[in-house]
Each structure stands twice: as structure tokens, then as C-alpha cells.
DOGUVO-531185 format. One record per residue: x, y, z of N, C-alpha, C in turn; residue in one letter; residue number from 1. Coordinates in steps of 0.02 Angstrom, whole numbers, always signed. Example, Ala and Ser with C-alpha at 12.3 -4.5 7.8 and 13.67 -1.06 7.14 Angstrom:
// residues 2
<r><n_east>+660</n_east><n_north>-284</n_north><n_up>+390</n_up><ca_east>+615</ca_east><ca_north>-225</ca_north><ca_up>+390</ca_up><c_east>+660</c_east><c_north>-165</c_north><c_up>+390</c_up><type>A</type><seq>1</seq></r>
<r><n_east>+642</n_east><n_north>-112</n_north><n_up>+354</n_up><ca_east>+684</ca_east><ca_north>-53</ca_north><ca_up>+357</ca_up><c_east>+645</c_east><c_north>+2</c_north><c_up>+394</c_up><type>S</type><seq>2</seq></r>
This chain:
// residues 60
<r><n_east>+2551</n_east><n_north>+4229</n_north><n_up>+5826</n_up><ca_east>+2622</ca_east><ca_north>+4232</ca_north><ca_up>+5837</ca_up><c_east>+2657</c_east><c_north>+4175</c_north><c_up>+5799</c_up><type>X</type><seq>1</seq></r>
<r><n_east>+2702</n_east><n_north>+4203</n_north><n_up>+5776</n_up><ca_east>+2746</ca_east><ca_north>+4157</ca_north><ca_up>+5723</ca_up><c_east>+2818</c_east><c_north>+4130</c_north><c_up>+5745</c_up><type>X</type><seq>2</seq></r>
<r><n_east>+2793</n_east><n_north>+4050</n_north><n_up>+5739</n_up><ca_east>+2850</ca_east><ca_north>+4026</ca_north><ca_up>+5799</ca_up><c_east>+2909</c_east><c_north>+4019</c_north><c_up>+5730</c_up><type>X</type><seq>3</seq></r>
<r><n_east>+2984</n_east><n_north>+4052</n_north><n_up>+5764</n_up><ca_east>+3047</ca_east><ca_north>+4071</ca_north><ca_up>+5715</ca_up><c_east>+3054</c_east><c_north>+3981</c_north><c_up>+5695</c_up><type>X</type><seq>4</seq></r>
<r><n_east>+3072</n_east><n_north>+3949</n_north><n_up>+5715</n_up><ca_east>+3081</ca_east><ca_north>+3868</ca_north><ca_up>+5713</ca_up><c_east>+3032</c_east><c_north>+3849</c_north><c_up>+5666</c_up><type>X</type><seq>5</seq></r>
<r><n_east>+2960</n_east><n_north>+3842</n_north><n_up>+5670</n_up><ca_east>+2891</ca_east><ca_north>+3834</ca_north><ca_up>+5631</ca_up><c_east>+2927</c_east><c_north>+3869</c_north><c_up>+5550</c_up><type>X</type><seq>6</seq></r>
<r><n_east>+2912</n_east><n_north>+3925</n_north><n_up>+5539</n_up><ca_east>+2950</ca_east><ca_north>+3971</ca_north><ca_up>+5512</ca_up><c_east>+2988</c_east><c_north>+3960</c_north><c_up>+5457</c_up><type>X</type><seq>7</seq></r>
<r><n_east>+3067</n_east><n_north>+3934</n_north><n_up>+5481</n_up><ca_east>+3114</ca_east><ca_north>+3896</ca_north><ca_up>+5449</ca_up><c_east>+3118</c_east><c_north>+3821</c_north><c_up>+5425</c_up><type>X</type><seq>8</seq></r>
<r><n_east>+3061</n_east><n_north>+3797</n_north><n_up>+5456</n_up><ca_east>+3049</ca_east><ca_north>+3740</ca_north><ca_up>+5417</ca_up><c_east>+3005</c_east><c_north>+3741</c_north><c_up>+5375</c_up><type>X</type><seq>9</seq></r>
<r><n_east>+2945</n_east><n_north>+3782</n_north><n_up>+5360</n_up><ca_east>+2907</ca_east><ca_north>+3802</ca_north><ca_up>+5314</ca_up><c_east>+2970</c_east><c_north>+3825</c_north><c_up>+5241</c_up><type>X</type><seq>10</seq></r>
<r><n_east>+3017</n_east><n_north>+3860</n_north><n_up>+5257</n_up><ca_east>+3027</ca_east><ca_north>+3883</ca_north><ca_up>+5204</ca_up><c_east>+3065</c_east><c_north>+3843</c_north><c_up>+5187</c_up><type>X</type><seq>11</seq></r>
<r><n_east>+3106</n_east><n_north>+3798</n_north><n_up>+5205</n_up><ca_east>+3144</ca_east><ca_north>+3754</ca_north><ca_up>+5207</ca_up><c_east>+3100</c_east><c_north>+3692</c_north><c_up>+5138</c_up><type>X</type><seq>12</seq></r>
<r><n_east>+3059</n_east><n_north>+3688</n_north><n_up>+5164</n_up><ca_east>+3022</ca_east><ca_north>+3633</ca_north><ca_up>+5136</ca_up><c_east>+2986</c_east><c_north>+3670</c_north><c_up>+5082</c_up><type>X</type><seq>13</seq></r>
<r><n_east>+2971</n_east><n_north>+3731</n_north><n_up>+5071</n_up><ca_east>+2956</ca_east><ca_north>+3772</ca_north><ca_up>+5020</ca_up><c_east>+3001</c_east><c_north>+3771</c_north><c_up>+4960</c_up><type>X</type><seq>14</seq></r>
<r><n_east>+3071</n_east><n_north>+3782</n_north><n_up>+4985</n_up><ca_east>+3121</ca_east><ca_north>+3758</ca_north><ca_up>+4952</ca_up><c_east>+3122</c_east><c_north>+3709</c_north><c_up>+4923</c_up><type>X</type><seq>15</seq></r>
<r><n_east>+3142</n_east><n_north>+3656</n_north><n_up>+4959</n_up><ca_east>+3146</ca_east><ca_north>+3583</ca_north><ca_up>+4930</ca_up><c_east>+3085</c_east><c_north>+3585</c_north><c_up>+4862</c_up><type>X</type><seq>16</seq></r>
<r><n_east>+3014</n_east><n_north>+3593</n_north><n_up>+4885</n_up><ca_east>+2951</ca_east><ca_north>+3598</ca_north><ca_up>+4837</ca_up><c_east>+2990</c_east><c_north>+3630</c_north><c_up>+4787</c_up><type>X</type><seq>17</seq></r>
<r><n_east>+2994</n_east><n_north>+3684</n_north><n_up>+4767</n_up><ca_east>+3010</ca_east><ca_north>+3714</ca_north><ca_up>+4699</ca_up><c_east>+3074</c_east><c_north>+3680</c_north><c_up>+4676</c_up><type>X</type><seq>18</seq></r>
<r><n_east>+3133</n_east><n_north>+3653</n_north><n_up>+4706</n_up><ca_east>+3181</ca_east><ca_north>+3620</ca_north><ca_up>+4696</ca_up><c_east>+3138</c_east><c_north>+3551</c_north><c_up>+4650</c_up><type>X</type><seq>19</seq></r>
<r><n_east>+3101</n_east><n_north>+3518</n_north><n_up>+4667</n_up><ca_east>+3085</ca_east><ca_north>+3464</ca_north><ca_up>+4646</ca_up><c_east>+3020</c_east><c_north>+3468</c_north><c_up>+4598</c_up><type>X</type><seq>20</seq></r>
<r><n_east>+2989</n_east><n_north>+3514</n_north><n_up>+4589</n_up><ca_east>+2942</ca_east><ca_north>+3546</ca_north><ca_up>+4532</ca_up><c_east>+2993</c_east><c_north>+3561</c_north><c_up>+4472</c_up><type>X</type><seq>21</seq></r>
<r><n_east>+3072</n_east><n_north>+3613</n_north><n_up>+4477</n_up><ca_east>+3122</ca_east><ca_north>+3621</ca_north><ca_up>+4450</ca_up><c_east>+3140</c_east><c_north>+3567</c_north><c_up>+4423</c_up><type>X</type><seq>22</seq></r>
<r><n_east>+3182</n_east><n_north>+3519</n_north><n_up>+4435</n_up><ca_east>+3198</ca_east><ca_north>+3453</ca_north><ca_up>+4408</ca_up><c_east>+3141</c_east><c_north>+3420</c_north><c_up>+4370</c_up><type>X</type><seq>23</seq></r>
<r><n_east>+3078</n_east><n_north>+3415</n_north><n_up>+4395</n_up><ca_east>+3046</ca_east><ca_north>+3358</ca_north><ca_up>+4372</ca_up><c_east>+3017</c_east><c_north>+3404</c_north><c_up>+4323</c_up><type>X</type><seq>24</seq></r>
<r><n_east>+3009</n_east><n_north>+3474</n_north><n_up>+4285</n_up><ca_east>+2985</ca_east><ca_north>+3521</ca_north><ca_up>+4255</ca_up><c_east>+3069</c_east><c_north>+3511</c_north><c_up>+4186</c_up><type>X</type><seq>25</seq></r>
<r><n_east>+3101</n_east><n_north>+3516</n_north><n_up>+4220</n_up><ca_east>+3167</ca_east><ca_north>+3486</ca_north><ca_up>+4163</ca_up><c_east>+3173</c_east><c_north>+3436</c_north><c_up>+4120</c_up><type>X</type><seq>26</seq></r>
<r><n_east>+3173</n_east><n_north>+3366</n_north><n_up>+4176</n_up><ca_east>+3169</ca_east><ca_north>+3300</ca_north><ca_up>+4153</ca_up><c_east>+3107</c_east><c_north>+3307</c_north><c_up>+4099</c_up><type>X</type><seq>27</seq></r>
<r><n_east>+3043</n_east><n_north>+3340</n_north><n_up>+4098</n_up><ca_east>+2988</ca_east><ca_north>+3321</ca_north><ca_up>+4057</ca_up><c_east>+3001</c_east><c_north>+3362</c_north><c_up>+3991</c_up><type>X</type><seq>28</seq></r>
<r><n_east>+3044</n_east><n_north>+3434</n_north><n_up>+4004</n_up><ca_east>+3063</ca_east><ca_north>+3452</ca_north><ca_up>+3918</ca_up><c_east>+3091</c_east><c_north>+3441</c_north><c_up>+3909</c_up><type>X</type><seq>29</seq></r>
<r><n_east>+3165</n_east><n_north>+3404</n_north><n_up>+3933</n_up><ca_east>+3214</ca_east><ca_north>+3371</ca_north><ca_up>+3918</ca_up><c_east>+3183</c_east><c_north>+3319</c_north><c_up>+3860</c_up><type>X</type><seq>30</seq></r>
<r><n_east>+3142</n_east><n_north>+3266</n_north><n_up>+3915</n_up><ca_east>+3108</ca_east><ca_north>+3197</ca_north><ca_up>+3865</ca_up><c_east>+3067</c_east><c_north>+3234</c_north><c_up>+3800</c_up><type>X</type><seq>31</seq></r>
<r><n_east>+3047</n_east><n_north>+3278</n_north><n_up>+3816</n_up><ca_east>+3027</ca_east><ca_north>+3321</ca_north><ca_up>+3753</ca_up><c_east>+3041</c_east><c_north>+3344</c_north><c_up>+3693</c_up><type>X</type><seq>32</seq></r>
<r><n_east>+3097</n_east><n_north>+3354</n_north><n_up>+3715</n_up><ca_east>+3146</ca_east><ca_north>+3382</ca_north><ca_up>+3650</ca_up><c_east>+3198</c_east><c_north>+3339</c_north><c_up>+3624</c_up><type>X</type><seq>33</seq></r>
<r><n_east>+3208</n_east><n_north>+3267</n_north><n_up>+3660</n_up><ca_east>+3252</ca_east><ca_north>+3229</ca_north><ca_up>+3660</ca_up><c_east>+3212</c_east><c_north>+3184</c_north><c_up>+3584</c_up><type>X</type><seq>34</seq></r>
<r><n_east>+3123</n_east><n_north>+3170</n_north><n_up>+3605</n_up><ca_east>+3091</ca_east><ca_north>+3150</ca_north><ca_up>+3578</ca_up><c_east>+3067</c_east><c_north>+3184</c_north><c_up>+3509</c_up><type>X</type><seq>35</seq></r>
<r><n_east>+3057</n_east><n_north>+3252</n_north><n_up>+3521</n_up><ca_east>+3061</ca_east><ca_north>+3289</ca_north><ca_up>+3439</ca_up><c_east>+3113</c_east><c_north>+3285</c_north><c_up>+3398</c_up><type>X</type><seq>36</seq></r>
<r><n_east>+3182</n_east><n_north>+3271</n_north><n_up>+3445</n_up><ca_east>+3243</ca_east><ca_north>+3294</ca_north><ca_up>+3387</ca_up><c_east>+3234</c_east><c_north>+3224</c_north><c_up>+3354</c_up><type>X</type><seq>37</seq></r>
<r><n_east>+3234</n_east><n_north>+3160</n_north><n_up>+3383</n_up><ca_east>+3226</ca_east><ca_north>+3096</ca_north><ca_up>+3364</ca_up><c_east>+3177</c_east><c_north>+3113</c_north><c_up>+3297</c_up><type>X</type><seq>38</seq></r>
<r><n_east>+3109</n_east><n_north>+3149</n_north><n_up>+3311</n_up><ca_east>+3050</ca_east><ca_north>+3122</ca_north><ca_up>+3249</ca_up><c_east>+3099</c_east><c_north>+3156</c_north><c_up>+3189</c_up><type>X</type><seq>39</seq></r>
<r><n_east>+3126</n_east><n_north>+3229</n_north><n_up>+3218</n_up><ca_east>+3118</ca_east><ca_north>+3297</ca_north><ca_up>+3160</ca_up><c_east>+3191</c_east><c_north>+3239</c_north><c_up>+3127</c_up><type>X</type><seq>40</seq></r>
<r><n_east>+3233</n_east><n_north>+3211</n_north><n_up>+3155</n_up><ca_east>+3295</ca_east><ca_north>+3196</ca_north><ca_up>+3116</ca_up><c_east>+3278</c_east><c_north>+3130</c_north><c_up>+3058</c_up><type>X</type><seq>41</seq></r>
<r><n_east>+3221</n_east><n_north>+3094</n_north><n_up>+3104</n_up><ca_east>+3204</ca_east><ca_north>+3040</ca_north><ca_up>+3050</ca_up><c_east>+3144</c_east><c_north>+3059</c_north><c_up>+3007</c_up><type>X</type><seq>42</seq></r>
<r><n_east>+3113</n_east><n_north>+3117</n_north><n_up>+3006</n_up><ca_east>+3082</ca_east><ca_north>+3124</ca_north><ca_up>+2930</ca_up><c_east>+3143</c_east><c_north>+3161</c_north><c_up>+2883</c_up><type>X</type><seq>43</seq></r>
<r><n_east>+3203</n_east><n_north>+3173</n_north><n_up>+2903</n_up><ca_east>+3246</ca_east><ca_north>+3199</ca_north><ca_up>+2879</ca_up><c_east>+3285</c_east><c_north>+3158</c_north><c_up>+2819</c_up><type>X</type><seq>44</seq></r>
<r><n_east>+3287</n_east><n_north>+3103</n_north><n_up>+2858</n_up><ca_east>+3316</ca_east><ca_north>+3033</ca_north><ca_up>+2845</ca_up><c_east>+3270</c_east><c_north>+3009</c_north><c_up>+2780</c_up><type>X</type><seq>45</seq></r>
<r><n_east>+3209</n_east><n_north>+3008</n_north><n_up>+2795</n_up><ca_east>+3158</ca_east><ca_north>+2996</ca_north><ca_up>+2759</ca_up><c_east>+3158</c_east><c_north>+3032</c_north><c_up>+2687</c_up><type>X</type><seq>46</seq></r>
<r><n_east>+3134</n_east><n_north>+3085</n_north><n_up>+2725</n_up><ca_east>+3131</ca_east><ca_north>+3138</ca_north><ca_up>+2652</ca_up><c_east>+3202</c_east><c_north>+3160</c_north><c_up>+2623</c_up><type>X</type><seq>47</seq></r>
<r><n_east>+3278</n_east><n_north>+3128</n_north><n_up>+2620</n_up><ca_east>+3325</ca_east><ca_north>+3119</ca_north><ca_up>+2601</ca_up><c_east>+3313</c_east><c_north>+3043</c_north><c_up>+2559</c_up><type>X</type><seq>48</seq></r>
<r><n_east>+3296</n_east><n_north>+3010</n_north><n_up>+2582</n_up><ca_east>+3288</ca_east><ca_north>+2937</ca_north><ca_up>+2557</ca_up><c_east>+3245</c_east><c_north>+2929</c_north><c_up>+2485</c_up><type>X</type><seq>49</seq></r>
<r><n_east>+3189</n_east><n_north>+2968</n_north><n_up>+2494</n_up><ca_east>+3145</ca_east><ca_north>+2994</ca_north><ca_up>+2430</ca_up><c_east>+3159</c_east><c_north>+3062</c_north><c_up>+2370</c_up><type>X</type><seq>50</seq></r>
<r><n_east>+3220</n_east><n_north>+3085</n_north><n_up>+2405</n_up><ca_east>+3241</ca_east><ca_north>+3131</ca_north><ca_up>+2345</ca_up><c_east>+3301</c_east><c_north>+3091</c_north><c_up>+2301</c_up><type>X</type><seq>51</seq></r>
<r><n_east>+3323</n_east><n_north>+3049</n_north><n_up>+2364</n_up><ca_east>+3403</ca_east><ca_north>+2987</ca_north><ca_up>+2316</ca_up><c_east>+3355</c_east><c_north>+2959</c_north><c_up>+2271</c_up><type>X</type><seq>52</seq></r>
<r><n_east>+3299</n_east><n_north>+2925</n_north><n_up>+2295</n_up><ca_east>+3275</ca_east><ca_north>+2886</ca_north><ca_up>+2241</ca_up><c_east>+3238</c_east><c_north>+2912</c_north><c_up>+2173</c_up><type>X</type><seq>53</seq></r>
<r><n_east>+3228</n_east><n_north>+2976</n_north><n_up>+2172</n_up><ca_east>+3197</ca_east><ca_north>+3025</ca_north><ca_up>+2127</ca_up><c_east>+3265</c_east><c_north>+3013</c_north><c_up>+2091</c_up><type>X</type><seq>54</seq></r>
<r><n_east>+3309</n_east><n_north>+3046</n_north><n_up>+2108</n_up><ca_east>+3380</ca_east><ca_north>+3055</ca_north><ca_up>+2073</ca_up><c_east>+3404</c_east><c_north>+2999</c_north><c_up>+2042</c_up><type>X</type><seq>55</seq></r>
<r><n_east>+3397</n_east><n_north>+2940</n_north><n_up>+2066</n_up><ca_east>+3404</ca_east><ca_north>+2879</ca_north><ca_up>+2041</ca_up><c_east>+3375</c_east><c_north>+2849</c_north><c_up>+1972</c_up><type>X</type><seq>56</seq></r>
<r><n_east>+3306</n_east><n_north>+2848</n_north><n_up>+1980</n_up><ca_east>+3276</ca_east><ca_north>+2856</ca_north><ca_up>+1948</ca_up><c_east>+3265</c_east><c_north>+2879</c_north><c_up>+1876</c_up><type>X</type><seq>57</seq></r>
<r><n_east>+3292</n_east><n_north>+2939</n_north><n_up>+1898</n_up><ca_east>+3304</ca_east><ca_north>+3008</ca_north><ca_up>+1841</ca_up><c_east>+3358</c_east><c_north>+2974</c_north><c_up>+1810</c_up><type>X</type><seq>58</seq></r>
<r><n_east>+3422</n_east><n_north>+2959</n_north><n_up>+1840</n_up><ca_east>+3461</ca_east><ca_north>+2972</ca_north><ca_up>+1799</ca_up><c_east>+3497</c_east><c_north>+2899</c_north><c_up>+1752</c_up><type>X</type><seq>59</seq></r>
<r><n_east>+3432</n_east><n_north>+2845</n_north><n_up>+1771</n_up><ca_east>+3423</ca_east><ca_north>+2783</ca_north><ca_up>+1736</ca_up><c_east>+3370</c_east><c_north>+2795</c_north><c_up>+1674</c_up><type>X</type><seq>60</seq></r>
């Protein structure tokens, strides 16, 4: 027998669980993608830096 009270706090707290798997499942691709856009923009930077100096180069 399934006490209604027992019950509602099970799901209650079932709740909360996926609530806080949710967030902390965010926060980690968040830092994820926060951290790729950082690499992908500075080899960007990079491999911009080595085509100026090709051009430079060239046109000395």
C-alpha cells in the first residue's frame, strides 16, 4: 500500500533530481562551448596572423 504523502514526496524530490542533473548538464556544455569558441577564434587569429605575414613578405 502506497502511502499518498510517501508518494508526493518521492516525486517531489524526483523533480528537484532531474532539475539539478538539468542545470548542472547545461553549466558543463555551456563551459564547453564557451571553451571551443575561445580555441576555434584564436587559431583564427593565428592563422590570420600567418597569411598578413605571407602578404607582407610578398609584397617587400
Amino acid at each position: 500500500m502506497i502511502n499518498k504523502k510517501t508518494g508526493r514526496k518521492r516525486r517531489g524530490q524526483t523533480a528537484v533530481e532531474y532539475m539539478l542533473v538539468t542545470v548542472s548538464l547545461l553549466f558543463v556544455f555551456t563551459t564547453m562551448y564557451k571553451a571551443l569558441q575561445y580555441s576555434v577564434a584564436h587559431q583564427f587569429e593565428r592563422g590570420g596572423k600567418v597569411i598578413m605575414k605571407v602578404y607582407i613578405e610578398d609584397y617587400n
